[in-house]
OpenMM code with the backbone's topology and positions (N, CA, C; nanometers):
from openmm import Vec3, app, unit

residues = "UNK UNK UNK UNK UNK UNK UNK UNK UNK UNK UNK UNK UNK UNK UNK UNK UNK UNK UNK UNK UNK UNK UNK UNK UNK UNK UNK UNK UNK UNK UNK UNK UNK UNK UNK UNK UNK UNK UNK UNK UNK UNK UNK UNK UNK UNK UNK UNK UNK UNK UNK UNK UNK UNK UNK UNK UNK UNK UNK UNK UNK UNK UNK UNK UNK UNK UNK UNK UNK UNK UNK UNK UNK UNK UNK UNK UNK UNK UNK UNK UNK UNK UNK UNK UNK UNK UNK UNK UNK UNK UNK UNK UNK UNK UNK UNK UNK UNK UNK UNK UNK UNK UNK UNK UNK UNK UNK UNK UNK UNK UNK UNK UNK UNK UNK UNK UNK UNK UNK UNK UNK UNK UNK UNK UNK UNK UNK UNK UNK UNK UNK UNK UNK UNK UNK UNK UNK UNK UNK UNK UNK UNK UNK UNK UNK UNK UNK UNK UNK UNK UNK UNK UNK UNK UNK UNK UNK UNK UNK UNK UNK UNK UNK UNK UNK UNK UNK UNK UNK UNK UNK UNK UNK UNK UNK".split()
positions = [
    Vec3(22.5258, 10.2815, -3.1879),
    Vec3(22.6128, 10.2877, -3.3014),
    Vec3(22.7033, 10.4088, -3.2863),
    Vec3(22.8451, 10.4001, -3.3447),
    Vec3(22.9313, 10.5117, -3.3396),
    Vec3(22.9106, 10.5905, -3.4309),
    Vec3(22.9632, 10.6650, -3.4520),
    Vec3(22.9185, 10.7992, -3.5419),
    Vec3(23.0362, 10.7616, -3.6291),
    Vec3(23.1800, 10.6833, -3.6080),
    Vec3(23.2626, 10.6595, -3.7319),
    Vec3(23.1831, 10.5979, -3.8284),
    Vec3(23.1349, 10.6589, -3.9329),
    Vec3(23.1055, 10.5619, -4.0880),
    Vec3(23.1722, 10.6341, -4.1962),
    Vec3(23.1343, 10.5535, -4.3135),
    Vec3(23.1766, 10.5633, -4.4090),
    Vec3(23.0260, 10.5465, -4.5563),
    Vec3(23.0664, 10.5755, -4.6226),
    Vec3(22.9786, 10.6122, -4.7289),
    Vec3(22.8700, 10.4331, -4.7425),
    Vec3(22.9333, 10.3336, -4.7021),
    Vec3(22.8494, 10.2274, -4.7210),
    Vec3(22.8655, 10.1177, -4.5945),
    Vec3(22.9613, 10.1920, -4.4948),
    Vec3(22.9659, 10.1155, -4.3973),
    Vec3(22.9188, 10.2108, -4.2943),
    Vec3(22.8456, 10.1342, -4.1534),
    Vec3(22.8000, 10.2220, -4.0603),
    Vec3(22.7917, 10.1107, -3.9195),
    Vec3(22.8874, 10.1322, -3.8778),
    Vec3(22.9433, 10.0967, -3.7292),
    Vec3(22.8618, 10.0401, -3.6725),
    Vec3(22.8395, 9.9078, -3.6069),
    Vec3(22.7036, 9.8846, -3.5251),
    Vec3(22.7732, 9.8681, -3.4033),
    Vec3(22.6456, 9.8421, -3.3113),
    Vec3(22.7290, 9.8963, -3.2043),
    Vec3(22.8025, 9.7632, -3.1371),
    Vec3(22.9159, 9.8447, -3.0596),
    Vec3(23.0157, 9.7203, -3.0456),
    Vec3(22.9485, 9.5616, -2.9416),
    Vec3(23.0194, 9.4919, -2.9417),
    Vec3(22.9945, 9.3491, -2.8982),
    Vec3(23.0194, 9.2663, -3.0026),
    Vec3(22.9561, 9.1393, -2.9162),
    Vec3(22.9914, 8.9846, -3.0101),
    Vec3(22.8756, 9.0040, -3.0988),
    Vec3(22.9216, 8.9242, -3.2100),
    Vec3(22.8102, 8.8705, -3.3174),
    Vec3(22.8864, 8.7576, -3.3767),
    Vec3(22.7733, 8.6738, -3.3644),
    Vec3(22.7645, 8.5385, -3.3949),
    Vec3(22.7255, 8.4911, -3.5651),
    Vec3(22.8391, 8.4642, -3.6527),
    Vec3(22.8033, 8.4945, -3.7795),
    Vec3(22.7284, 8.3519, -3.8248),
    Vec3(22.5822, 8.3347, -3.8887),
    Vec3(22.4974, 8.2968, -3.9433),
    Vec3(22.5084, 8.1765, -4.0097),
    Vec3(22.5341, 8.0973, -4.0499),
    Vec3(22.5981, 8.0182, -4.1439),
    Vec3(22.4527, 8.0192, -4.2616),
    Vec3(22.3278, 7.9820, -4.1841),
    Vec3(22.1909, 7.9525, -4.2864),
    Vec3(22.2085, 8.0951, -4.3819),
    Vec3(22.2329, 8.1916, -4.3194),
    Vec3(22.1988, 8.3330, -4.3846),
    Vec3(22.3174, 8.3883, -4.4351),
    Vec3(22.4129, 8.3324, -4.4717),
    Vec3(22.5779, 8.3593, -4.5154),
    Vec3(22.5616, 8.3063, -4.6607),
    Vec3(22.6793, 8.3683, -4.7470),
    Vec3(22.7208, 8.2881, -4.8676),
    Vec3(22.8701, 8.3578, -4.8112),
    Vec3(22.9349, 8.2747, -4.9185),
    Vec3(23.0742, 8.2694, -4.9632),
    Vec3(23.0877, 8.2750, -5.1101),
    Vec3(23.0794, 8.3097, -5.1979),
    Vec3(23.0802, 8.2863, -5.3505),
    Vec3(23.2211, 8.3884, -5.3685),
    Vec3(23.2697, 8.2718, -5.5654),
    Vec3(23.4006, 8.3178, -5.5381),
    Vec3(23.3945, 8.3205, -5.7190),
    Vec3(23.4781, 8.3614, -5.7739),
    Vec3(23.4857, 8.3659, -5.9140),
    Vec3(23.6412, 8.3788, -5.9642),
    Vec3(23.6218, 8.3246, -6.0463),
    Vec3(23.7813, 8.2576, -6.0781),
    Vec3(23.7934, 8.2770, -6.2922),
    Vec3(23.8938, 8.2298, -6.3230),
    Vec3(23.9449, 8.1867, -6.4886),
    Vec3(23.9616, 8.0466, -6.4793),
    Vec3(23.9015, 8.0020, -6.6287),
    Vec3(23.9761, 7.8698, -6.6371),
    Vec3(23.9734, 7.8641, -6.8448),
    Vec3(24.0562, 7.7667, -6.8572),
    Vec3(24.1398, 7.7530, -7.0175),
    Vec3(24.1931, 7.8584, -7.0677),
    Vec3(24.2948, 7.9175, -7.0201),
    Vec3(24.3918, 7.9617, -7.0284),
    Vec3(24.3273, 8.1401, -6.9857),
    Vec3(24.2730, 8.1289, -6.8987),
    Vec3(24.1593, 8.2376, -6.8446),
    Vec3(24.0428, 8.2968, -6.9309),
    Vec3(24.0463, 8.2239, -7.0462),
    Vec3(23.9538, 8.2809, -7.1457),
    Vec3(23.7634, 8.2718, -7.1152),
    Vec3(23.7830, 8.1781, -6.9874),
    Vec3(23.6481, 8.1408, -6.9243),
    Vec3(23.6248, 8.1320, -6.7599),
    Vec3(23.5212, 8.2093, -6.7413),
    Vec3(23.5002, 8.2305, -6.5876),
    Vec3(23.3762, 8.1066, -6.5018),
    Vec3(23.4832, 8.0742, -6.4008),
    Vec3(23.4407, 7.9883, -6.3370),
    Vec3(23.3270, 8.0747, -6.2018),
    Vec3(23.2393, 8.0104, -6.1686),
    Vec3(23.2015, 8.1166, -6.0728),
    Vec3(23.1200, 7.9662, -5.9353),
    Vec3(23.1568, 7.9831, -5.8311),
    Vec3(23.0858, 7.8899, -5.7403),
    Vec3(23.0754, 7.8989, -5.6070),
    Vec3(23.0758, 7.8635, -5.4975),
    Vec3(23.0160, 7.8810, -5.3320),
    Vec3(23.1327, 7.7709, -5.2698),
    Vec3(23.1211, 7.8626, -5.1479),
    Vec3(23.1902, 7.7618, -5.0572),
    Vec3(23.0597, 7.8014, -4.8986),
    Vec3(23.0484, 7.7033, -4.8209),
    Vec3(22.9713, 7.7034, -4.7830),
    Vec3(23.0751, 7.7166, -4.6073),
    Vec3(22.9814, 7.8067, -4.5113),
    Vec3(23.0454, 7.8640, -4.4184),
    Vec3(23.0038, 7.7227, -4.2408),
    Vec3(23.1018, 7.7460, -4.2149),
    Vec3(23.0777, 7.6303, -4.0963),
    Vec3(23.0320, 7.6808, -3.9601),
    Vec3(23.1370, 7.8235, -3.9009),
    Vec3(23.0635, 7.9075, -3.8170),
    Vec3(23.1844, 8.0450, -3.8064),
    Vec3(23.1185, 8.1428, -3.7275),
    Vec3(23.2086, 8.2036, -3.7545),
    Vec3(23.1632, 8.3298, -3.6158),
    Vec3(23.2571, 8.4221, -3.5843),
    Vec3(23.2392, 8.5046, -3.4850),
    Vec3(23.2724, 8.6841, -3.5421),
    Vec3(23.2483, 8.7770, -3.4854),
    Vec3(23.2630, 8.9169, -3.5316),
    Vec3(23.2668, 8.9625, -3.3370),
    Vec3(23.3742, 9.0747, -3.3440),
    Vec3(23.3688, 9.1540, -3.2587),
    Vec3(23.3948, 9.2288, -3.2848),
    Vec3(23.3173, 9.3668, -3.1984),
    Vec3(23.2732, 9.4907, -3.2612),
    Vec3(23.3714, 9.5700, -3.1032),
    Vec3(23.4934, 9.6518, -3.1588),
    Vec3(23.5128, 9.7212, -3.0285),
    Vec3(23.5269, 9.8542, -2.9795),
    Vec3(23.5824, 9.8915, -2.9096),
    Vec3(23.5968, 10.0730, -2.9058),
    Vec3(23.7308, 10.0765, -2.7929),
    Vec3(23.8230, 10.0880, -2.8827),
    Vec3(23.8549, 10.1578, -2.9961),
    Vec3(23.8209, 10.0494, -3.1229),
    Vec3(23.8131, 10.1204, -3.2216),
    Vec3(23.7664, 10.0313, -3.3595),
    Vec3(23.8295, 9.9408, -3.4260),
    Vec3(23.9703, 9.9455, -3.3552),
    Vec3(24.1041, 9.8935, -3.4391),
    Vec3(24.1131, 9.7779, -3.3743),
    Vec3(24.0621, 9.7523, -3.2738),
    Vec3(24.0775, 9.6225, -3.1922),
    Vec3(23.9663, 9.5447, -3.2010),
    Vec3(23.8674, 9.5453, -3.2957),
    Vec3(23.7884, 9.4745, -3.3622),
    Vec3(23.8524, 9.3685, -3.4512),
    Vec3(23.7787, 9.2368, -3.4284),
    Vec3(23.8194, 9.1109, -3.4873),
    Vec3(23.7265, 9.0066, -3.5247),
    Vec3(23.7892, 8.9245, -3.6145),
    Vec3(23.6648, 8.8195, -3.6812),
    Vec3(23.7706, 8.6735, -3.7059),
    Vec3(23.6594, 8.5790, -3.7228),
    Vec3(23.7442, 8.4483, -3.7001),
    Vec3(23.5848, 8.3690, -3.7886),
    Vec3(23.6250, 8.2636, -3.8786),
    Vec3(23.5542, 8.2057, -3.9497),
    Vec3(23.6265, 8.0818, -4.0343),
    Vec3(23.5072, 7.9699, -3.9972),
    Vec3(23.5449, 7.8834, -4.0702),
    Vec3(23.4664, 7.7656, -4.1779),
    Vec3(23.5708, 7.7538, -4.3078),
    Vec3(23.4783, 7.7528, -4.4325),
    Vec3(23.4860, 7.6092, -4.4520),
    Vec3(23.3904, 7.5634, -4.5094),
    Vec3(23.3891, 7.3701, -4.5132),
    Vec3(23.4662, 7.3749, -4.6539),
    Vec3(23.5839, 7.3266, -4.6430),
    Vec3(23.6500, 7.3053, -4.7761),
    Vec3(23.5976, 7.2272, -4.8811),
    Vec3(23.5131, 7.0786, -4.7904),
    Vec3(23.4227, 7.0221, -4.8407),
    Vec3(23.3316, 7.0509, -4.9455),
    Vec3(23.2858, 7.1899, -4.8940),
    Vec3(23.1473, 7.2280, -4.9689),
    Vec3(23.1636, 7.2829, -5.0995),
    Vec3(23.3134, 7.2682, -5.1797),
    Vec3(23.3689, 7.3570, -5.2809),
    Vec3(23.2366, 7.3321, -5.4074),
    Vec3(23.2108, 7.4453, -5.4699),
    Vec3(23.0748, 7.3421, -5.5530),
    Vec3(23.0536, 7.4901, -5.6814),
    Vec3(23.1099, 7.4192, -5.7951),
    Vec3(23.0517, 7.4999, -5.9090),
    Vec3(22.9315, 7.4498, -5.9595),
    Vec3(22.8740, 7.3582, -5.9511),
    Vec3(22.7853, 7.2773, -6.0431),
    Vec3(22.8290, 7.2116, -6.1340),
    Vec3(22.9406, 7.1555, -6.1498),
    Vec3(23.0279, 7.0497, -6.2161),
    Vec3(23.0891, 6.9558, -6.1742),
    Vec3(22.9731, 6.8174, -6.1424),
    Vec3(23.0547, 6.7391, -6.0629),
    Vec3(23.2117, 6.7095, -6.0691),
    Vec3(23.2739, 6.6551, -6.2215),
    Vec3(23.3595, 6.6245, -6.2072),
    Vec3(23.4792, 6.7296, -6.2032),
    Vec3(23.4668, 6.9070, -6.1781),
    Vec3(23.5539, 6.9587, -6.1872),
    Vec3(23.5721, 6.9358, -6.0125),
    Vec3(23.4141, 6.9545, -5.9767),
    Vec3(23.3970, 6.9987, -5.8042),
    Vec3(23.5425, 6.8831, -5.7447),
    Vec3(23.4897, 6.7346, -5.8130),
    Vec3(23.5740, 6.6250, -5.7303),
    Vec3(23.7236, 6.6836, -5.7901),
    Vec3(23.7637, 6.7567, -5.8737),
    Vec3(23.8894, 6.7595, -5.8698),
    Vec3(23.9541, 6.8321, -5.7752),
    Vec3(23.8844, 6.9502, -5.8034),
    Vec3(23.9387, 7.0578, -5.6869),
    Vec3(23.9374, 6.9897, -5.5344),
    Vec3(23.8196, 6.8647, -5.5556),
    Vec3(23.8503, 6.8544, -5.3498),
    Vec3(23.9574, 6.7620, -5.3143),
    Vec3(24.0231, 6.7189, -5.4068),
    Vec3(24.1153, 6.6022, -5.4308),
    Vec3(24.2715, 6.6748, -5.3961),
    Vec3(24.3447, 6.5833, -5.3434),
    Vec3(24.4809, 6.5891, -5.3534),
    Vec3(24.5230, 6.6756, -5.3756),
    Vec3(24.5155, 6.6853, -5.5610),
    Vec3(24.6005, 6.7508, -5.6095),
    Vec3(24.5566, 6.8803, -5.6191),
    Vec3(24.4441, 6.9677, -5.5507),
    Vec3(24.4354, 7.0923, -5.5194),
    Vec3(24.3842, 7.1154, -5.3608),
    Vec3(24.2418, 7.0970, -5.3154),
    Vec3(24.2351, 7.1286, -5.1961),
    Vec3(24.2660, 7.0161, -5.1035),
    Vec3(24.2652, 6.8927, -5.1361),
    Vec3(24.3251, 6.7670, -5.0477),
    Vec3(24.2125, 6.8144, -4.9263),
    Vec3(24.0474, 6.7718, -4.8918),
    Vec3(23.9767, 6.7930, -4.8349),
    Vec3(23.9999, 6.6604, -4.7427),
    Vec3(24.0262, 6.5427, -4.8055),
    Vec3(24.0418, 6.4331, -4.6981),
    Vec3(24.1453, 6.4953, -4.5904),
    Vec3(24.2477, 6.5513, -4.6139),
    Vec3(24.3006, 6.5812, -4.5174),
    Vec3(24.2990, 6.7020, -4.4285),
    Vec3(24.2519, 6.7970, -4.4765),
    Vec3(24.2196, 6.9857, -4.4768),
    Vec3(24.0507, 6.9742, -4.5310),
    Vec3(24.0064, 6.9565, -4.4429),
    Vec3(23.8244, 6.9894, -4.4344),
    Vec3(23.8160, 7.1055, -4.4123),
    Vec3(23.8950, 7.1890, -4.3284),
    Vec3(23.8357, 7.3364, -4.3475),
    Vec3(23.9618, 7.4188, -4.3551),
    Vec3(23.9016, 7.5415, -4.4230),
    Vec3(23.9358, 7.6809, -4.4667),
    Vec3(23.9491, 7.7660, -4.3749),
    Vec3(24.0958, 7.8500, -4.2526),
    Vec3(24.0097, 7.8863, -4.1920),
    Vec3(24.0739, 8.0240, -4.2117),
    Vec3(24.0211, 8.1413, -4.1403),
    Vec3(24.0574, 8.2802, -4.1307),
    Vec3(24.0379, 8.3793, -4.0141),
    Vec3(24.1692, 8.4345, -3.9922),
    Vec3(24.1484, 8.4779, -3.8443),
    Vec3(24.1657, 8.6296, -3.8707),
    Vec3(24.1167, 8.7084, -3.8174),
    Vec3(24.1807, 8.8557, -3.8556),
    Vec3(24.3180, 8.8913, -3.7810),
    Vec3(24.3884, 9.0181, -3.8359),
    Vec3(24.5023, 9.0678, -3.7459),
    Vec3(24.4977, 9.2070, -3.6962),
    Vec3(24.3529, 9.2517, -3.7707),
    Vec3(24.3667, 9.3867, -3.7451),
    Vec3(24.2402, 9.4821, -3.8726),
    Vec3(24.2053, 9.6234, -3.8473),
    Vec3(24.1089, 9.6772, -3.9177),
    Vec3(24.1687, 9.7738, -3.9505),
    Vec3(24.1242, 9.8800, -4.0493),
    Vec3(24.1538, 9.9961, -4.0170),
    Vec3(24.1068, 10.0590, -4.1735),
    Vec3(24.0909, 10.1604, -4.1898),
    Vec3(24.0465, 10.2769, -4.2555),
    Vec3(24.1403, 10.2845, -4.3380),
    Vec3(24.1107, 10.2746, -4.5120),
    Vec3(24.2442, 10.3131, -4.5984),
    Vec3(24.1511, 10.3691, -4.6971),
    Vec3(24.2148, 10.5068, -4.7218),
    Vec3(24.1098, 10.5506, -4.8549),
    Vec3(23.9860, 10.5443, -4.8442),
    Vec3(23.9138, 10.6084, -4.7269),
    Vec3(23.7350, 10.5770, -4.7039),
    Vec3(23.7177, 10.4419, -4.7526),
    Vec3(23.7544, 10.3407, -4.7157),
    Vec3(23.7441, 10.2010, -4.6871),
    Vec3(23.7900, 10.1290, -4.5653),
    Vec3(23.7375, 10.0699, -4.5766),
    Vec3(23.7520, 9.9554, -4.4469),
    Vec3(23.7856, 9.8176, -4.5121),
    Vec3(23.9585, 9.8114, -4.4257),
    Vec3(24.0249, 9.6538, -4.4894),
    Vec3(24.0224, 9.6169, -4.3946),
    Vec3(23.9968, 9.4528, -4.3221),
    Vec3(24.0025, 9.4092, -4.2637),
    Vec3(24.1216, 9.2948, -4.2672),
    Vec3(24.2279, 9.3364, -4.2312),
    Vec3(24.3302, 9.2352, -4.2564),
    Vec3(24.3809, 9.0998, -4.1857),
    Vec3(24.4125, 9.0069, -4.2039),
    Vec3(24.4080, 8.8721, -4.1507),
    Vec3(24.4557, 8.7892, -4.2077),
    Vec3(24.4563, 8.6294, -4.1948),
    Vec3(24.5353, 8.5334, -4.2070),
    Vec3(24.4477, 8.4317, -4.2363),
    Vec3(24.4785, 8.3780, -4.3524),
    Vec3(24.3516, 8.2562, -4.4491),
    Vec3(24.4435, 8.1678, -4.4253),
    Vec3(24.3770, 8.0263, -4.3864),
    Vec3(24.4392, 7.8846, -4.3862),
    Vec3(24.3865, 7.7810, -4.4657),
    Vec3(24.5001, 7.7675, -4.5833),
    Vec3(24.4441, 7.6580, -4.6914),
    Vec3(24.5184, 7.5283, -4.6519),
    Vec3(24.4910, 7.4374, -4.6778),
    Vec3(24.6041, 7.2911, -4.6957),
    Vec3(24.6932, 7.3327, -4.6106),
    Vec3(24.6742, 7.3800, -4.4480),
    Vec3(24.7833, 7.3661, -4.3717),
    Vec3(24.8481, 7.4693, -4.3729),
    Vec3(24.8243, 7.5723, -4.4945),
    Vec3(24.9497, 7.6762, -4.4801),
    Vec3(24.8246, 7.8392, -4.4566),
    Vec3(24.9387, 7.9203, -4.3927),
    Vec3(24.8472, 8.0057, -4.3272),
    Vec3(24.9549, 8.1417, -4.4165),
    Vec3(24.8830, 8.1919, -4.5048),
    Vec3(24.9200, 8.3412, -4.5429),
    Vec3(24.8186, 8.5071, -4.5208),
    Vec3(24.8560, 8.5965, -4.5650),
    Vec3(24.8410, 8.7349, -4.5140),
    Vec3(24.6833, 8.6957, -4.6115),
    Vec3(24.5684, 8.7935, -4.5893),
    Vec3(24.4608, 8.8474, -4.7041),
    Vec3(24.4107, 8.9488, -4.6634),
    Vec3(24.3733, 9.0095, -4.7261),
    Vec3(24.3053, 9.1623, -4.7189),
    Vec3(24.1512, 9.1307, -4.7858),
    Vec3(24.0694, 9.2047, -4.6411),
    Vec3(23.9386, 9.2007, -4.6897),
    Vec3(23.8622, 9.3507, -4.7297),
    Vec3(23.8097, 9.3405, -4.8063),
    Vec3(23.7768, 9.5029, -4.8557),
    Vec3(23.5955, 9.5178, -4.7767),
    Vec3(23.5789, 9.6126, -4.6896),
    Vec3(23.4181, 9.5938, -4.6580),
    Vec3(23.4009, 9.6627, -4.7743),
    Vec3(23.2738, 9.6319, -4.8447),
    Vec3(23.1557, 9.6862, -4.9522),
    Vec3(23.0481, 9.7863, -4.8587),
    Vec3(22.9702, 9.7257, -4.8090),
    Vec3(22.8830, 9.7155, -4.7410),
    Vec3(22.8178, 9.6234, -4.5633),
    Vec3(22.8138, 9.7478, -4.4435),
    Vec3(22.8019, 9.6782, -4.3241),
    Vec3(22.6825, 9.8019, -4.2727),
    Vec3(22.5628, 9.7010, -4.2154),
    Vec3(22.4617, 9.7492, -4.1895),
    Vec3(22.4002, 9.6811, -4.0697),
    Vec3(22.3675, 9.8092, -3.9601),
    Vec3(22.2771, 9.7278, -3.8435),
    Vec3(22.1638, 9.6960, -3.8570),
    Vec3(22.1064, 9.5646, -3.8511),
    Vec3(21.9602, 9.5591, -3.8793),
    Vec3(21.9247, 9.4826, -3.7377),
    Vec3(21.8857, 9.6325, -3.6477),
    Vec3(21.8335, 9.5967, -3.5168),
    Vec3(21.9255, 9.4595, -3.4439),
    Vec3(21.9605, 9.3366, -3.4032),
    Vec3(22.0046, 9.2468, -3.3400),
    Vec3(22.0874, 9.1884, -3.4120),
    Vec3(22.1118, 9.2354, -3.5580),
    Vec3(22.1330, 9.1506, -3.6301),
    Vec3(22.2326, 9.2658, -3.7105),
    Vec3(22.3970, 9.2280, -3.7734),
    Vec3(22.4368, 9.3007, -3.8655),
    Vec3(22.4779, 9.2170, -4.0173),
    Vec3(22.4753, 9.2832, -4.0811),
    Vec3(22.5002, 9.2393, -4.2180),
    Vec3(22.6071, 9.2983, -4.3245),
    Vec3(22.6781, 9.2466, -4.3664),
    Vec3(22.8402, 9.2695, -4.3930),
    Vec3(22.8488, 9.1961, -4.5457),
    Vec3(22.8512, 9.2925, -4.6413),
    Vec3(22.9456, 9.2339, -4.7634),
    Vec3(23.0878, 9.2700, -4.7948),
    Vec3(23.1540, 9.1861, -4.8213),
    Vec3(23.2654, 9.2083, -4.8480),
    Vec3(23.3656, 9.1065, -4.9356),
    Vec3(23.4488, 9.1840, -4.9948),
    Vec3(23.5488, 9.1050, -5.1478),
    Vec3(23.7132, 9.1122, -5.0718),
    Vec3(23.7971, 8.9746, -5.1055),
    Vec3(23.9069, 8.9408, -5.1164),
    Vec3(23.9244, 8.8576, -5.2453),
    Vec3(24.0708, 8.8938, -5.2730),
    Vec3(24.1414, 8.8219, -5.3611),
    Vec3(24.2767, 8.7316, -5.3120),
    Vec3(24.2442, 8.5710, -5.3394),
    Vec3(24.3537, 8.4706, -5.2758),
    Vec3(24.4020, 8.4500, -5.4288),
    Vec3(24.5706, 8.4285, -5.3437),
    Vec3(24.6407, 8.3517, -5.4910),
    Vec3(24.6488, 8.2241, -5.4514),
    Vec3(24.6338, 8.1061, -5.5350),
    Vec3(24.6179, 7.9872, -5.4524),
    Vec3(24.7463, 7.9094, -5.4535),
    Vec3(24.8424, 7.9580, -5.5827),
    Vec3(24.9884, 7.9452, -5.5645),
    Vec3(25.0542, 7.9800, -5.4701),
    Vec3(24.9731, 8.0619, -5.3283),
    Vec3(25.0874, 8.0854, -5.2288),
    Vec3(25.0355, 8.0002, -5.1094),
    Vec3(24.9529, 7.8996, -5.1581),
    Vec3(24.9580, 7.8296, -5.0533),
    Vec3(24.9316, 7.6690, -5.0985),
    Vec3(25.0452, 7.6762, -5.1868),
    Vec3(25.0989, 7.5309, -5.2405),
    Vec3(24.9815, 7.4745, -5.3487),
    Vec3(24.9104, 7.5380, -5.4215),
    Vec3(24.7725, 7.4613, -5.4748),
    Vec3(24.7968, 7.5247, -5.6484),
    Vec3(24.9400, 7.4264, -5.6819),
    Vec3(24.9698, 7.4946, -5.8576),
    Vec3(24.9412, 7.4316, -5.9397),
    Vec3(24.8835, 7.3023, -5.9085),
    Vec3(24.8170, 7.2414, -6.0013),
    Vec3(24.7296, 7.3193, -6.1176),
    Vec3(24.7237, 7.2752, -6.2816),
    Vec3(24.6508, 7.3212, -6.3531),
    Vec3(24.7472, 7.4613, -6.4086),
    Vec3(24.8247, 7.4941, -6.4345),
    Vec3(24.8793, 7.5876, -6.4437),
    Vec3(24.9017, 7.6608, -6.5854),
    Vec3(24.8220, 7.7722, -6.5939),
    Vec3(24.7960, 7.8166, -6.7307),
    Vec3(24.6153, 7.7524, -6.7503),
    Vec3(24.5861, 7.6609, -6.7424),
    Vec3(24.4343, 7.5903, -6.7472),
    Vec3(24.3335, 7.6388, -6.6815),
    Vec3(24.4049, 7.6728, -6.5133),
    Vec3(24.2857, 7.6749, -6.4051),
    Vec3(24.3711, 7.8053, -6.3313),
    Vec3(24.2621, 7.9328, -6.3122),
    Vec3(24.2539, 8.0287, -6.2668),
    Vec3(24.3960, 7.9958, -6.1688),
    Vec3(24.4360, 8.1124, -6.1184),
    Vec3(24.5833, 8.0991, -6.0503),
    Vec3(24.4946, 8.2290, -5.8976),
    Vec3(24.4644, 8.3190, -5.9396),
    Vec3(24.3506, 8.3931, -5.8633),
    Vec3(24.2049, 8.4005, -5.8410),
    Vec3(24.1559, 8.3717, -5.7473),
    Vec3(23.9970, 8.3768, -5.6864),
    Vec3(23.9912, 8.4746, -5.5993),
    Vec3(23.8536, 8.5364, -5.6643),
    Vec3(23.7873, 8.6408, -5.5705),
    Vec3(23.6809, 8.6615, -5.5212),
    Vec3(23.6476, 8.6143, -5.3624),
    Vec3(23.6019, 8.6194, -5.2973),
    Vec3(23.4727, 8.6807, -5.2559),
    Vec3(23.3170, 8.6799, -5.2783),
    Vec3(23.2512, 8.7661, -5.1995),
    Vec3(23.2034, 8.6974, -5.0608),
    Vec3(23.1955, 8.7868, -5.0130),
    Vec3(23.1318, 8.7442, -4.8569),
    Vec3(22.9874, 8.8144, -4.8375),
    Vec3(22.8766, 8.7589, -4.8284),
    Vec3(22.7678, 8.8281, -4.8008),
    Vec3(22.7167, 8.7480, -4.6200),
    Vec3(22.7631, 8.8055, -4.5372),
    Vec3(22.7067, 8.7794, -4.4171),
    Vec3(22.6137, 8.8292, -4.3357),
    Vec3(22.5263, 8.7063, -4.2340),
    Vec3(22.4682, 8.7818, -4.1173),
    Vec3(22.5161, 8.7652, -3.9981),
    Vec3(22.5126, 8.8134, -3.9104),
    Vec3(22.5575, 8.7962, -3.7862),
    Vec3(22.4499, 8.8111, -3.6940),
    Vec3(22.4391, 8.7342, -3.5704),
    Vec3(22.3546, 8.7832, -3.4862),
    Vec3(22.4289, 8.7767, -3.3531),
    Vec3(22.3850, 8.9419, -3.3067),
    Vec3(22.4577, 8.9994, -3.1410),
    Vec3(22.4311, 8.8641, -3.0590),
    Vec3(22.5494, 8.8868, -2.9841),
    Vec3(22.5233, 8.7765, -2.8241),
    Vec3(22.6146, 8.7037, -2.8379),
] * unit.nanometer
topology = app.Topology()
chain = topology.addChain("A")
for resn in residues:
    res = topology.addResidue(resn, chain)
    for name in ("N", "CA", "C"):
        topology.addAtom(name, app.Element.getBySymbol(name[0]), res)
C-alpha cells in the first residue's frame, strides 16, 4: 500500500481488481410528486474492473449496470421506468461507466468519468466515501449525482425526481 491516504480512503496496493457483482450494491435515491416524497431503490451490477496505478492519476475503473434490474419494490412504477418512455431497457439493457481520470480535490477523492444511459454518454463525478484493503480483496463506497434530463429521460416532469443519487458500496477482488 502507498502511503498517499486520506482520512477515509487508504490506497491499496496497485493492480487489477475484479469488481464483485454477488458482494456489490448500487442503491440510488431520488423525489417523486412534486419531490415531496423519496423514492429509494437498487440497480443491480453486471461486472466491472478497478485499476490501481503508480502514478495514482492513471488509475481507472469501468463497470457495467443491468438497466434491467431497476427495482424499488413497486411493480408497476419498476415497469414504468424500464419502459420506453424512461429507461427503454428493451433497447439499452445496460448502464455503462468508464472513468477519465482521479484525482484529489479538497482531501477527497473524485473519480471522474463518463455514464452511458439510453445511448447517450455524459460527464459524472464520483465522490470516494470510503476505500479499504481487506487483504486480496478491496472495498470502496462511494456517492454520485446523475441528472437524468441530460441524457434524454424527461418524462414525468415536476412528478418524478429530475436528480438521483447514487451509492456505490463495492468489492473487488485482486487478479
Amino acid at each position: 500500500m502507498t502511503s498517499m491516504t486520506t482520512d477515509t480512503v487508504k490506497i491499496p496496493a496497485t493492480g487489477s481488481y475484479r469488481i464483485d457483482p454477488a458482494h456489490s450494491t448500487i442503491s440510488f435515491a431520488t423525489r417523486h410528486l412534486f419531490g415531496l416524497a423519496p423514492v429509494h431503490g437498487t440497480f443491480r451490477l453486471r461486472d466491472g474492473h478497478i485499476v490501481v496505478a503508480d502514478p495514482l492519476a492513471g488509475s481507472s475503473a469501468r463497470a457495467t449496470i443491468s438497466a434491467t434490474s431497476f427495482d424499488t419494490g413497486v411493480a408497476a412504477r419498476d415497469a414504468t421506468i424500464r419502459s420506453a418512455t424512461y429507461l427503454d431497457v428493451a433497447n439499452h439493457p445496460d448502464i455503462g461507466f468508464a472513468s477519465t481520470g482521479l484525482e484529489l480535490v479538497e482531501d477527497r477523492w473524485v473519480l471522474h468519468g463518463s455514464l452511458t444511459v439510453r445511448g447517450r454518454t455524459r460527464p459524472v463525478d464520483v465522490h470516494l466515501e470510503d476505500l479499504r484493503p481487506d487483504g486480496h480483496r478491496l472495498r470502496l463506497r462511494a456517492v454520485g449525482r446523475v441528472d437524468r434530463y441530460e441524457f434524454g429521460i424527461t418524462a414525468g416532469r415536476g412528478i418524478t425526481g429530475r436528480r438521483l443519487t447514487l451509492r456505490l458500496d463495492l468489492a473487488a477482488d485482486r487478479g
